[in-house]
DOZAVO-709541 format. One record per residue: x, y, z of N, C-alpha, C in turn; residue in one letter; residue number from 1. Coordinates in steps of 0.2 Angstrom, whole numbers. Layout:
<atoms>
n.u,n.v,n.w,ca.u,ca.v,ca.w,c.u,c.v,c.w,residu,num
X,Y,Z,X,Y,Z,X,Y,Z,A,NUM
...
</atoms>
This chain:
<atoms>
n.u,n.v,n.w,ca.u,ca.v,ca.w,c.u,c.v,c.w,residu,num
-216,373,-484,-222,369,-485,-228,372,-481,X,1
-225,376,-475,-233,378,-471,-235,383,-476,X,2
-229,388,-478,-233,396,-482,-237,392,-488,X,3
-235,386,-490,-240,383,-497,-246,381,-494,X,4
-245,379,-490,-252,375,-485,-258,381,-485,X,5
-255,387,-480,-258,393,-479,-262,396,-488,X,6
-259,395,-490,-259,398,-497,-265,395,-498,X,7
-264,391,-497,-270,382,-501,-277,384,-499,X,8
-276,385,-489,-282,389,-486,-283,393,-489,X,9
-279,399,-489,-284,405,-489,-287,406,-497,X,10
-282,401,-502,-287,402,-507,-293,397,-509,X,11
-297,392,-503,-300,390,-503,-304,395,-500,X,12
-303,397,-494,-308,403,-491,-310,410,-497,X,13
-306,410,-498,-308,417,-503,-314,414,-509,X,14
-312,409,-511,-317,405,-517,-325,405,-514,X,15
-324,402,-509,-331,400,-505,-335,406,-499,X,16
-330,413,-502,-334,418,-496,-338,421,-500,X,17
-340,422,-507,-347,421,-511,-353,419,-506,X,18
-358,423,-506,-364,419,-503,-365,411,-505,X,19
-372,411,-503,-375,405,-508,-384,406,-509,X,20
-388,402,-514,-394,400,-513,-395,395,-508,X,21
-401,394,-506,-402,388,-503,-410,387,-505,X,22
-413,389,-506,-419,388,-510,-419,393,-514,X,23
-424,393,-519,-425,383,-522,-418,381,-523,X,24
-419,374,-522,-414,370,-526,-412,367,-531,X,25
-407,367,-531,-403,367,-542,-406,360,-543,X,26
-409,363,-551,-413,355,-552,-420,351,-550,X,27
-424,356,-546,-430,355,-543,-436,355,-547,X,28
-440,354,-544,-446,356,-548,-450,363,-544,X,29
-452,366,-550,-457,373,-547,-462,376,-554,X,30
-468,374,-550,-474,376,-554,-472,384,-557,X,31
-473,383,-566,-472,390,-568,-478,396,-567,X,32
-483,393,-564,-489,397,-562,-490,399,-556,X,33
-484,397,-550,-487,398,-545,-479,403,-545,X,34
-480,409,-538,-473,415,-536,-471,409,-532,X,35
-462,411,-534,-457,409,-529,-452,415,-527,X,36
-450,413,-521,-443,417,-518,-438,415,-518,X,37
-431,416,-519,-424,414,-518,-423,416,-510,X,38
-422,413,-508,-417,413,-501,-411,409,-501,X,39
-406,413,-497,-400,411,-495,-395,415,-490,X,40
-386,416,-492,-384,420,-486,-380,425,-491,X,41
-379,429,-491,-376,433,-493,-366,435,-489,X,42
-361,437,-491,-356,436,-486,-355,443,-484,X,43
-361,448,-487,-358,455,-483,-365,455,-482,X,44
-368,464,-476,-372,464,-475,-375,472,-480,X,45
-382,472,-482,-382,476,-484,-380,475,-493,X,46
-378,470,-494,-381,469,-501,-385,469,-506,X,47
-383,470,-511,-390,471,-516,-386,464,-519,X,48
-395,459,-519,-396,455,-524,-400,453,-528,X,49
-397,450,-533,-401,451,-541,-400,444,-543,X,50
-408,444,-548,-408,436,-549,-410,441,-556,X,51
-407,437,-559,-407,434,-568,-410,430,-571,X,52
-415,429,-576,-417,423,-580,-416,423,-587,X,53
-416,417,-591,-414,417,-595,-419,419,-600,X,54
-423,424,-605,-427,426,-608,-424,421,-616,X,55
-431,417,-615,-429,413,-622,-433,416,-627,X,56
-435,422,-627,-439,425,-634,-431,429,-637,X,57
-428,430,-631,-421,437,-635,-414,432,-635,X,58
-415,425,-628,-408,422,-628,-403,425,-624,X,59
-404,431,-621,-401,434,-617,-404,433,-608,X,60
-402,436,-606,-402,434,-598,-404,441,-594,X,61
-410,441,-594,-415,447,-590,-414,449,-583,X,62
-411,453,-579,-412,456,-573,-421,457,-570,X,63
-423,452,-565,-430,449,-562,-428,457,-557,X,64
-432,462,-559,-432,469,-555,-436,467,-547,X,65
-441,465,-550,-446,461,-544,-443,457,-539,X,66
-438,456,-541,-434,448,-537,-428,453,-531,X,67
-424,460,-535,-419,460,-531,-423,463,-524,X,68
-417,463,-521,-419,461,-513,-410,464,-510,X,69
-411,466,-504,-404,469,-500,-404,461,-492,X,70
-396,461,-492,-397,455,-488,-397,460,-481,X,71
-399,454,-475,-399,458,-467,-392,461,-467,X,72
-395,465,-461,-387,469,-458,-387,463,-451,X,73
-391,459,-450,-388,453,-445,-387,451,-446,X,74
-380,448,-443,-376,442,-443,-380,435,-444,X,75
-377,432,-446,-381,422,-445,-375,419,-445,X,76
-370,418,-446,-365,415,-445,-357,419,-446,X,77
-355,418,-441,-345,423,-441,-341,418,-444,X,78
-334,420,-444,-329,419,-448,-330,413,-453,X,79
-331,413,-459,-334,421,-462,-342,423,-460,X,80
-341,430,-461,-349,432,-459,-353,429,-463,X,81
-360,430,-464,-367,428,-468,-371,431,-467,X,82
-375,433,-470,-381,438,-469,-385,432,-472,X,83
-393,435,-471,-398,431,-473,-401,435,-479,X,84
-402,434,-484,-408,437,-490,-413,433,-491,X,85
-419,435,-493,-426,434,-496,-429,436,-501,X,86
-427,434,-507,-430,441,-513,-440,441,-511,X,87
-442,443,-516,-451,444,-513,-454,440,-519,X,88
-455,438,-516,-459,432,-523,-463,432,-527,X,89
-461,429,-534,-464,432,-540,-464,426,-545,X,90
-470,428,-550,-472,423,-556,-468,425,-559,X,91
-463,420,-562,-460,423,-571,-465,421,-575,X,92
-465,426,-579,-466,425,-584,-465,420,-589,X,93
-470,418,-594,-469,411,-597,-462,413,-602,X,94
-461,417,-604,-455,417,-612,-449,415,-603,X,95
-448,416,-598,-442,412,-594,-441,405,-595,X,96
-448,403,-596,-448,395,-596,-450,390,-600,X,97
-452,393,-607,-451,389,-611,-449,394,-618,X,98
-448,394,-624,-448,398,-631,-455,399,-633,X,99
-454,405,-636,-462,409,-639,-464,402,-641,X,100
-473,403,-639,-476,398,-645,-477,391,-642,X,101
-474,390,-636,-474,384,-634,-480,383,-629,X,102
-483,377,-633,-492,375,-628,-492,375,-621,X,103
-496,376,-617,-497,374,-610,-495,367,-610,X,104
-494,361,-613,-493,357,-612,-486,354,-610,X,105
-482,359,-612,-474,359,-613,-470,361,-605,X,106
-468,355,-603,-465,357,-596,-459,362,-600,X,107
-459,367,-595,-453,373,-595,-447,372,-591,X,108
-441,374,-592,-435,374,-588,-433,385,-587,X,109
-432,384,-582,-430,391,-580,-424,392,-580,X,110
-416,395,-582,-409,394,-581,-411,402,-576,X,111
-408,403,-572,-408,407,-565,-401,409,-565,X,112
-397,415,-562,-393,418,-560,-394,421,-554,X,113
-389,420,-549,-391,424,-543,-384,428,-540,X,114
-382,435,-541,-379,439,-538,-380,440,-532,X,115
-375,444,-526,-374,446,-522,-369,452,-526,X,116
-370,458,-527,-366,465,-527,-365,462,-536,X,117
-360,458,-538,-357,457,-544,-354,450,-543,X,118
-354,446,-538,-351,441,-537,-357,435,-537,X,119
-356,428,-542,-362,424,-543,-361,421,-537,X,120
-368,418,-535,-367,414,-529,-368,405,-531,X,121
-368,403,-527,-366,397,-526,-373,393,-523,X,122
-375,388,-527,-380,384,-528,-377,377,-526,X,123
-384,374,-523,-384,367,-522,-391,361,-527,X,124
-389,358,-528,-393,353,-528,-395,351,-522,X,125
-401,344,-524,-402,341,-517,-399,337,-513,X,126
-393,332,-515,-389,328,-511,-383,333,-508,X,127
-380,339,-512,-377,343,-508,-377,348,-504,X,128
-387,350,-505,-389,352,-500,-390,349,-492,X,129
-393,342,-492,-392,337,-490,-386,337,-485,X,130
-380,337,-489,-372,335,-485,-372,342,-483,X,131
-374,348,-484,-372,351,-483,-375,354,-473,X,132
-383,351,-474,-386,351,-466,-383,348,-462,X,133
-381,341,-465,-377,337,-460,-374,340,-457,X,134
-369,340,-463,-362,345,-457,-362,350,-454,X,135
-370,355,-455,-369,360,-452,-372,360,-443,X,136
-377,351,-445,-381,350,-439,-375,348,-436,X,137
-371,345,-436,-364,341,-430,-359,348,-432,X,138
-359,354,-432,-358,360,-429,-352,363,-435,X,139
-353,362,-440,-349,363,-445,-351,370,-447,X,140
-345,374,-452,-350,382,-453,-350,377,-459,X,141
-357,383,-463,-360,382,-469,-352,382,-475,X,142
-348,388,-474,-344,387,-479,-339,382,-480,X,143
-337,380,-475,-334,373,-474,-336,368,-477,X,144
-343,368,-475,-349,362,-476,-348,362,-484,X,145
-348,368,-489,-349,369,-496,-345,366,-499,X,146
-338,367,-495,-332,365,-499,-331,358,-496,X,147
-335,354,-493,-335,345,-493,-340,345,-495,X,148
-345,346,-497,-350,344,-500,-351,345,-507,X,149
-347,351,-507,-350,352,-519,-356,358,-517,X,150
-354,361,-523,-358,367,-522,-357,369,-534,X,151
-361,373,-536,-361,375,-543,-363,382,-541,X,152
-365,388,-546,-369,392,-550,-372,393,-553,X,153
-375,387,-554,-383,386,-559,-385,386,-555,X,154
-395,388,-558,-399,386,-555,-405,386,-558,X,155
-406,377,-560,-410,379,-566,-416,375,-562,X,156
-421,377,-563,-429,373,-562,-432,372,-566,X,157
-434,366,-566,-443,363,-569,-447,362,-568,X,158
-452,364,-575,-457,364,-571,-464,360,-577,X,159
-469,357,-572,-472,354,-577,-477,357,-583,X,160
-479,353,-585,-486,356,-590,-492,358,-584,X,161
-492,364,-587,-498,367,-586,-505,368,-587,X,162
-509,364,-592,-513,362,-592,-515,356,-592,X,163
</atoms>
């Protein structure tokens, strides 16, 4: 029973030692006119990360060049480590947020992907980002915090009409 137990850990920790986003937040709102940046923690140091968007002119999923970023070689949290990353802020373009053709008037949705090396990270919405601060304010690590709280791979945002 204990080696099942152990097992049960260690394959909870290996699922949740993928970084994460922590901004923006899954399901938010983000003007398609203004730059934004992804931050989060990455689980090694010296990563390459890359953000994706979904190009609704081809339907395929675009590597944002603009966007990748390498995580610190400083520590933010141990067992497991975290690095911090910050891609450099950028306007997508409109075909990320809406399909060709579509007026200024037409609030846009961006579907988002965010690696660390080849591995997707783990996004929050805002109640699980939310549960996730608590726990970390009364001294919990962030990874721990993920797996009480809920955590996904999407990261989709909206955004209103533009004119």
């Amino acid at each position: 029973m204990r080696n099942r137990r152990s097992a049960i850990f260690l394959c909870l920790i290996a699922v949740s030692m993928a970084g994460c986003v922590w901004e923006p937040v899954d399901q938010s709102t983000q003007s398609r006119t203004a730059p934004f940046d992804v931050r989060g923690w990455a689980a090694a140091p010296g990563s390459t990360i890359t953000v994706e968007a979904l190009n609704y002119a081809t339907g395929s999923y675009d590597v944002i060049g603009a966007m990748t970023t390498t995580s610190s070689s400083l520590q933010n949290w141990t067992n497991p480590s975290l690095y911090h990353y910050a891609t450099p802020s950028v306007t997508l373009d409109s075909n990320y947020w809406v399909p060709p053709g579509a007026g200024c008037e037409t609030g846009g949705m961006a579907n988002l992907r965010v690696f660390e090396n080849s591995a997707r990270l783990n996004t929050f919405d805002q109640a699980e980002k939310d549960c996730v601060t608590d726990e970390v304010w009364n001294g919990g690590h962030p990874v721990n915090a993920a797996q009480d709280c809920g955590y996904s791979n999407t990261l989709v945002l909206f955004s209103p009409p533009t004119c």
